[in-house]
C-alpha positions in Angstrom: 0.0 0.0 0.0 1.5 3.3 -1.1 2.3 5.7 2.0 -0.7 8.1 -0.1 -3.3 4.9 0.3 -2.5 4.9 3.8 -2.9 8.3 4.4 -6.7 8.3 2.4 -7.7 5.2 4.8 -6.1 6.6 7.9 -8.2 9.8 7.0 -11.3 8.0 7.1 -10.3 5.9 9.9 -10.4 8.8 12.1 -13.3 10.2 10.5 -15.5 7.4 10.5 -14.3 7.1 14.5 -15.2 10.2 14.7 -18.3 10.0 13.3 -19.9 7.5 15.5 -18.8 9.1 18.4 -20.1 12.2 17.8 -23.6 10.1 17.3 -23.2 8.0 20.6 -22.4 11.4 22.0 -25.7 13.1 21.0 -27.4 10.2 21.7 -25.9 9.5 25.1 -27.1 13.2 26.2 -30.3 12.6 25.3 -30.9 9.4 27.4 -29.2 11.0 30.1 -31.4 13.9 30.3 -34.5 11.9 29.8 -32.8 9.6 32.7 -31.9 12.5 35.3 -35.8 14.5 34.4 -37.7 11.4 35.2 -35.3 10.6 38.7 -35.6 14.3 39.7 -39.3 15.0 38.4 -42.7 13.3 40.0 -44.3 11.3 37.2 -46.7 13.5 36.0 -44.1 16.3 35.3 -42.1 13.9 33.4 -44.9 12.8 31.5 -46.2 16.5 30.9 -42.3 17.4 29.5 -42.2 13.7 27.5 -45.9 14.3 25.8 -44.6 17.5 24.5 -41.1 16.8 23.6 -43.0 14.0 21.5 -44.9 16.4 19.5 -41.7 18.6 19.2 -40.0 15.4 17.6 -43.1 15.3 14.9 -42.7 19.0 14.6 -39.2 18.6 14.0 -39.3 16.2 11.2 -40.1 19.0 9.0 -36.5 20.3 9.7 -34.8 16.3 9.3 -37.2 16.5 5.5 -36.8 20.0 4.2 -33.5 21.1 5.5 -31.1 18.4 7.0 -31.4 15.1 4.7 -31.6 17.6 1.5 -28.5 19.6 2.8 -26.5 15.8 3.1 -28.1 15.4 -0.4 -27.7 18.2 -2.1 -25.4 20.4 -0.6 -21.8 19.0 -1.5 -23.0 17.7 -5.0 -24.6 20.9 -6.4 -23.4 23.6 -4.3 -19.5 22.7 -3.6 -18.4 25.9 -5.5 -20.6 28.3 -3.5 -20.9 26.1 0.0 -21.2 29.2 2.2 -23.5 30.6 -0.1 -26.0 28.0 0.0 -25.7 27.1 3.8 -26.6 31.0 4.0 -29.9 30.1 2.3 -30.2 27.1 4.2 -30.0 28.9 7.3 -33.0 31.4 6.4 -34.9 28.5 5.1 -34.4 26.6 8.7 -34.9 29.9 10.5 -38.3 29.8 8.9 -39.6 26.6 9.8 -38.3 27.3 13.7 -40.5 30.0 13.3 -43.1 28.1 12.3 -43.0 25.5 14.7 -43.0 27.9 17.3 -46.1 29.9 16.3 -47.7 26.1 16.0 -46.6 25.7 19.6 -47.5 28.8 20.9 -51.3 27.7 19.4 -50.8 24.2 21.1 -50.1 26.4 24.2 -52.9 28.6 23.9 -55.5 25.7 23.3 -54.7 23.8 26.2 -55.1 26.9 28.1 -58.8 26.8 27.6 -58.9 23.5 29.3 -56.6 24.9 31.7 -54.4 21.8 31.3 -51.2 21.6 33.1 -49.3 20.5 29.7 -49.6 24.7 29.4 -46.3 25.7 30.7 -44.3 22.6 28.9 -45.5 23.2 25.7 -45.0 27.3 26.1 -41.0 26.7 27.3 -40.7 24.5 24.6 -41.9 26.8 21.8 -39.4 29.6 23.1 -36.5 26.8 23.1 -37.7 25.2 19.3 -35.7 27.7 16.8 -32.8 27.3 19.2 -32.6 23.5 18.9 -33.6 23.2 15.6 -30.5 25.5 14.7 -27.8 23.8 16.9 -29.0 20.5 14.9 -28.2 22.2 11.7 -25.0 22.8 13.0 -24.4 19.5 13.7 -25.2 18.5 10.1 -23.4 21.3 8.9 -19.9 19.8 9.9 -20.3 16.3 7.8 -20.6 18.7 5.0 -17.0 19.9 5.7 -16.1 16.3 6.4 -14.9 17.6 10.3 -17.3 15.3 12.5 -14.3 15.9 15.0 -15.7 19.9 15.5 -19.4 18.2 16.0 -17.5 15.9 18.9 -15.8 18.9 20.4 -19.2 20.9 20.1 -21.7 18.7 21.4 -18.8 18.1 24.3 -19.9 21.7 25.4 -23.7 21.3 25.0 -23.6 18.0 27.1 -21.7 19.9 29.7 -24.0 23.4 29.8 -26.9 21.6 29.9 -26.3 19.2 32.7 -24.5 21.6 34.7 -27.7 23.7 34.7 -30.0 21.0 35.1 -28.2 20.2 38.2 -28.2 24.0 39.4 -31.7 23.7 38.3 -32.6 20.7 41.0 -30.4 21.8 43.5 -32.4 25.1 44.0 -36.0 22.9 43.6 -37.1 24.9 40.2 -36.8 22.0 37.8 -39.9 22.1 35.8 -41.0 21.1 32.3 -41.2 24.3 31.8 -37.7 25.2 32.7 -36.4 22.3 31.8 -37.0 23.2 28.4 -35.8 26.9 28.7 -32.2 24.5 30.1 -32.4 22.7 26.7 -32.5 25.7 24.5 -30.2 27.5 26.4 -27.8 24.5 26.1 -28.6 24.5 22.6 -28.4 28.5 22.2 -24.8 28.5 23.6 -23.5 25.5 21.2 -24.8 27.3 18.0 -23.1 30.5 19.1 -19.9 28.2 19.5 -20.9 26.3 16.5 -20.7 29.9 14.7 -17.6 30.8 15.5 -15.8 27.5 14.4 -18.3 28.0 11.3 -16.6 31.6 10.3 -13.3 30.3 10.8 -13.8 27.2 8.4 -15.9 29.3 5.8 -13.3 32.3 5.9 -12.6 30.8 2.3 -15.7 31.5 1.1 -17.1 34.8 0.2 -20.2 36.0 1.7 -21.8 38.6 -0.7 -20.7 36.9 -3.7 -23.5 34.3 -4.6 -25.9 34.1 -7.0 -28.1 31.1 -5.5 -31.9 32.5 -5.0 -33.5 30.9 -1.9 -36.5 30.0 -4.1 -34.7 27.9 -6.3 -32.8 26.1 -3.1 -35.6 25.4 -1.4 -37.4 24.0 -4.8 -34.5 21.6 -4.8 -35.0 20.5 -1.3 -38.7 20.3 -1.5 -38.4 17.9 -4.4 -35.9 15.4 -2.4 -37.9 15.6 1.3 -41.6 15.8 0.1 -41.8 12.2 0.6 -39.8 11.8 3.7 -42.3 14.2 5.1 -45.2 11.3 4.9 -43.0 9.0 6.0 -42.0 10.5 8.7 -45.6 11.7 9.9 -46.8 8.0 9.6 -43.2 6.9 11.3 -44.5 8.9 14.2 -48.0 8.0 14.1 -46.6 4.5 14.2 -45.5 4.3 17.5 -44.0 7.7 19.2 -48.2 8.8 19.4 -48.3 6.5 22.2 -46.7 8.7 24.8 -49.2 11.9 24.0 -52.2 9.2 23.7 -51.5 7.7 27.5 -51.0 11.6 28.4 -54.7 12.4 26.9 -56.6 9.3 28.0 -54.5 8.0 31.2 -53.5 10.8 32.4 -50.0 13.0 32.6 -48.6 10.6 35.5 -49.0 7.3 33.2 -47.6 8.9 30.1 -44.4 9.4 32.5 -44.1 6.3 33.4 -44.5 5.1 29.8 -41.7 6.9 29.0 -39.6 6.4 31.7 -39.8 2.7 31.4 -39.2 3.2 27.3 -35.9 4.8 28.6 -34.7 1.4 29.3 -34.7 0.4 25.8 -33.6 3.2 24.2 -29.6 2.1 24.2 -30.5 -0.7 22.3 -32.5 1.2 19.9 -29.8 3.5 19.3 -27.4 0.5 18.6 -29.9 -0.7 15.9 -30.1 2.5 14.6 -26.0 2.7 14.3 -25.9 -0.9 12.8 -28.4 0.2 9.9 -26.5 3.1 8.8 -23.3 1.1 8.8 -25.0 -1.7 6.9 -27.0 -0.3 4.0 -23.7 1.4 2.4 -22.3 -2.2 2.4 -25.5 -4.1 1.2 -25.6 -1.4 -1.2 -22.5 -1.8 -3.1 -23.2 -5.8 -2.6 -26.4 -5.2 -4.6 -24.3 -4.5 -7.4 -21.8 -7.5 -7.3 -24.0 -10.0 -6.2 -26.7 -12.3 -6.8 -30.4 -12.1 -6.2 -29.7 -15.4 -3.7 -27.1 -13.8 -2.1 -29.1 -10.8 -1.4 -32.0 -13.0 0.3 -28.9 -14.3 2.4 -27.6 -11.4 3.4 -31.3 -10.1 4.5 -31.9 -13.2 6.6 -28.2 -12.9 8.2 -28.8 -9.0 9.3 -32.3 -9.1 10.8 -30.8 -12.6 12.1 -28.2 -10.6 13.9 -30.3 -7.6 15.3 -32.6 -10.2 16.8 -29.4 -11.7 18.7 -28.4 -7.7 19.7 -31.6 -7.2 21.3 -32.2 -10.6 22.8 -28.7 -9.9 24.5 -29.4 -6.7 25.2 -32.9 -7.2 27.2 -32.1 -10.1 29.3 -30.4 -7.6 31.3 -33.6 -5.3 32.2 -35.7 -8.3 32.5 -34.0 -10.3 34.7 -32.4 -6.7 36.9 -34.9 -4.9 35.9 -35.9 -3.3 40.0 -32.5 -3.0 40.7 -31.7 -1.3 37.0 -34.9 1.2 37.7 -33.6 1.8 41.6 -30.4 3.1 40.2 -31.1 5.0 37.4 -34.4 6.9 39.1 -32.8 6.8 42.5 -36.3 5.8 43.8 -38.9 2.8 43.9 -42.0 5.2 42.4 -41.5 3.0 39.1 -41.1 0.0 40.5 -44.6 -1.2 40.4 -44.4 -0.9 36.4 -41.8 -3.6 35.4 -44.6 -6.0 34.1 -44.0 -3.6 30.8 -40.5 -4.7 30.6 -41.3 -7.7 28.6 -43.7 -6.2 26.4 -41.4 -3.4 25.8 -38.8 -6.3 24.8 -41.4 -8.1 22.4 -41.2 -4.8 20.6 -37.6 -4.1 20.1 -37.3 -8.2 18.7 -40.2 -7.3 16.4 -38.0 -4.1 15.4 -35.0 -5.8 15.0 -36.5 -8.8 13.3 -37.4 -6.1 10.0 -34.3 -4.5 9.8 -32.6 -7.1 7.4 -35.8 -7.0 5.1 -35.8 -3.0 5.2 -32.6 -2.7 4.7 -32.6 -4.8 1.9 -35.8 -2.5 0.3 -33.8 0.5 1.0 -30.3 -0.8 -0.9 -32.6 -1.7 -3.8 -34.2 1.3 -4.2 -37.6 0.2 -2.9 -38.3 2.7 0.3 -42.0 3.5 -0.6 -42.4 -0.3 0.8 -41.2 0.7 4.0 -43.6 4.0 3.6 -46.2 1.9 3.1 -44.9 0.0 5.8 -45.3 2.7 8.4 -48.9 3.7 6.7 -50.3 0.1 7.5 -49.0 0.4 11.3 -50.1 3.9 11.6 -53.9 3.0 11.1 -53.5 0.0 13.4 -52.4 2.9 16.1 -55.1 5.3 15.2 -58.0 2.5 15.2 -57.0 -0.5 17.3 -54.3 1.0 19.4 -56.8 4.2 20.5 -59.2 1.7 21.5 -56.9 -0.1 23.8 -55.5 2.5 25.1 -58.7 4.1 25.7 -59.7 0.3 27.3 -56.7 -0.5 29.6 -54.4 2.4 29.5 -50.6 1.4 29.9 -51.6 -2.5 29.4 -53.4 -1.3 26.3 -50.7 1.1 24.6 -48.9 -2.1 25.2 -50.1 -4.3 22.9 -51.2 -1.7 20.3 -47.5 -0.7 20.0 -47.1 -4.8 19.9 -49.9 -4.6 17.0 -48.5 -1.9 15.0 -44.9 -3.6 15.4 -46.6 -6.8 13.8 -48.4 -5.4 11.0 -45.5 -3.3 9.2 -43.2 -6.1 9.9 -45.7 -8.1 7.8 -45.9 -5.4 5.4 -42.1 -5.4 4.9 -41.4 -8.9 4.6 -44.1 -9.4 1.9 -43.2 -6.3 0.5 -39.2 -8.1 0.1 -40.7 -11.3 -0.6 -42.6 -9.8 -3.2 -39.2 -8.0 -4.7 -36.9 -10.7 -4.7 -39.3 -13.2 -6.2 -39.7 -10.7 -9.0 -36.2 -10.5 -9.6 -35.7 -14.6 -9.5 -38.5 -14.7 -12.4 
């Protein structure tokens, strides 16, 4: 290997390593702060700040559609000559949809306020904190453009530590609320992007700032043609299962939509390591599709949902079998105790998960994602028929198995929707 090889593979070595840990980073902050609000919060305030942060994450795939996944796209294909141009664009265009989503939550706020619900104050501190997250996670996107993951490290490094510091400051002075606790988070997320900026003129001081010709019409034509399908998906992704949360809030009651979510936190991890194995995968089973055989693709299907099966089987033995002494340390108290029946169900879900990964994947290298669409559409109306019902019925017990329900019905979906493909492409 020539010593210029080397250097290209020890480049992406460390960028790749960087990579990931800039996404177990991000992803380790946000378990921990869901982990530290539902040990420091009583029930019902944890379930009041996880109902709304659950229509925030609908609200917010808007953003990941329009702006973020386009930007990955687009940005370093069509707009490499005039980058700091068309991030400037991108920056207006994500400035409007914050304010969007905050006028949207501000109505949220203002129609609960009729009922004088005390999911109020949670939704208002989390409309003045939106356009301040939503920017610091265009930031974070912003760096794979520049292929520097290692400033997104250094970066969410300092949001980690400003936000937990002030939570902590927060609960030792006893004014840890929903509603502060999102003022925290945008704060936290106010302070990165200000940091964020700063490294952002200093890697764009190559680029000139008054100099472009792009038109934010025609950008935001370009993005709207990419993401105007990810946009349905990603409603019915949400309908699909995250809806659960806000529909124990609204027929159960603030305290049980906490302890929904605070018992989901256990699974989480593993949910994240799925989510890191998938985007590992589908560049590999990708490039495979083009070298290999129809049979060897049906292999290679089977072998990865195979192995995500054996991740999460490994993975929830532990909370089933510790389960009161995992919840004792991580919540510091026994108030959840009474809940670990929903361990197992919870697990049933992540296998049924895991078990469609291989068969998705496979859809997604072969250029077939409007099966997993429809996918998402099929469990969707499964949640907004059967699972409302059983909610309605039994509450916790019932958002159980409609999650278990949905889970069934768009694994179904997906492996017909394969089997259906590949037997196709044998004929």
């Amino acid at each position: 290997m020539s010593m210029l090889s080397f250097n290209v593979l020890k480049q992406w070595v460390l960028t790749g390593s960087f990579s990931i840990a800039d996404q177990a980073l991000f992803a380790g902050s946000n378990f921990v702060l869901n982990i530290l609000l539902a040990r420091w919060m009583e029930p019902a305030e944890y379930g009041a700040f996880a109902v709304a942060f659950s229509v925030f994450i609908f609200l917010s795939g808007f953003q990941n559609a329009i702006i973020l996944e386009p930007m990955s796209v687009i940005g370093p294909v069509q707009y490499a000559e005039d980058l700091r141009g068309y991030l400037r664009i991108v920056f207006i265009l994500n400035t409007i949809i914050g304010i969007i989503i905050l006028f949207v939550l501000l109505g949220v706020s203002l129609f609960l306020s009729v009922f004088e619900s005390s999911s109020v104050s949670p939704f208002l501190g989390l409309a003045l904190s939106s356009p301040f997250t939503l920017l610091f996670w265009l930031f974070r996107r912003v760096w794979y453009l520049k292929t520097k993951p290692q400033t997104s490290v250094a970066i969410n490094i300092f949001y980690s530590v400003t936000l937990f510091f002030s939570l902590y400051v927060l609960h030792s002075i006893n004014s840890l609320t929903p509603f502060s606790g999102f003022v925290v988070l945008g704060v936290a997320c106010t302070a990165s992007s200000a940091v964020s900026l700063l490294f952002y003129n200093i890697h764009f001081k190559t680029y000139s700032f008054s100099t472009t010709n792009l038109h934010t019409k025609d950008v935001f034509l370009k993005h709207w043609h990419y993401g105007k399908w990810v946009v349905g998906s990603a409603f019915v992704f949400w309908l699909s299962g995250s809806i659960y949360v806000p529909l124990i809030g609204i027929f159960a009651g603030l305290e049980n939509a906490g302890i929904m979510r605070a018992l989901q936190n256990l699974i989480l991890p593993v949910n994240n390591i799925l989510t890191a194995l998938t985007l590992l995968l589908l560049p590999w089973l990708s490039a495979k599709k083009r070298t290999s055989e129809t049979k060897s693709m049906r292999k290679a299907a089977n072998i990865i949902s195979g192995l995500m099966i054996l991740i999460a089987i490994i993975y929830m033995i532990f909370p089933m079998v510790a389960g009161e002494w995992l919840v004792n340390i991580l919540y510091g108290q026994s108030k959840y105790n009474n809940y670990l029946w929903m361990i197992p169900y919870l697990g049933i879900i992540v296998l049924l998960n895991a078990a469609g990964q291989g068969f998705s994947l496979s859809l997604r290298s072969a250029e077939y994602p409007n099966a997993l669409f429809w996918s998402q559409l099929g469990s969707a109306i499964i949640t907004l028929t059967i699972g409302i019902l059983l909610v309605w019925k039994y509450n916790l017990l019932g958002a159980m198995w409609g999650n278990i329900i949905s889970a069934i019905v768009a694994l179904s979906i997906v492996v017909y929707s394969w089997k259906l493909l590949f037997k196709e492409k044998c004929t």
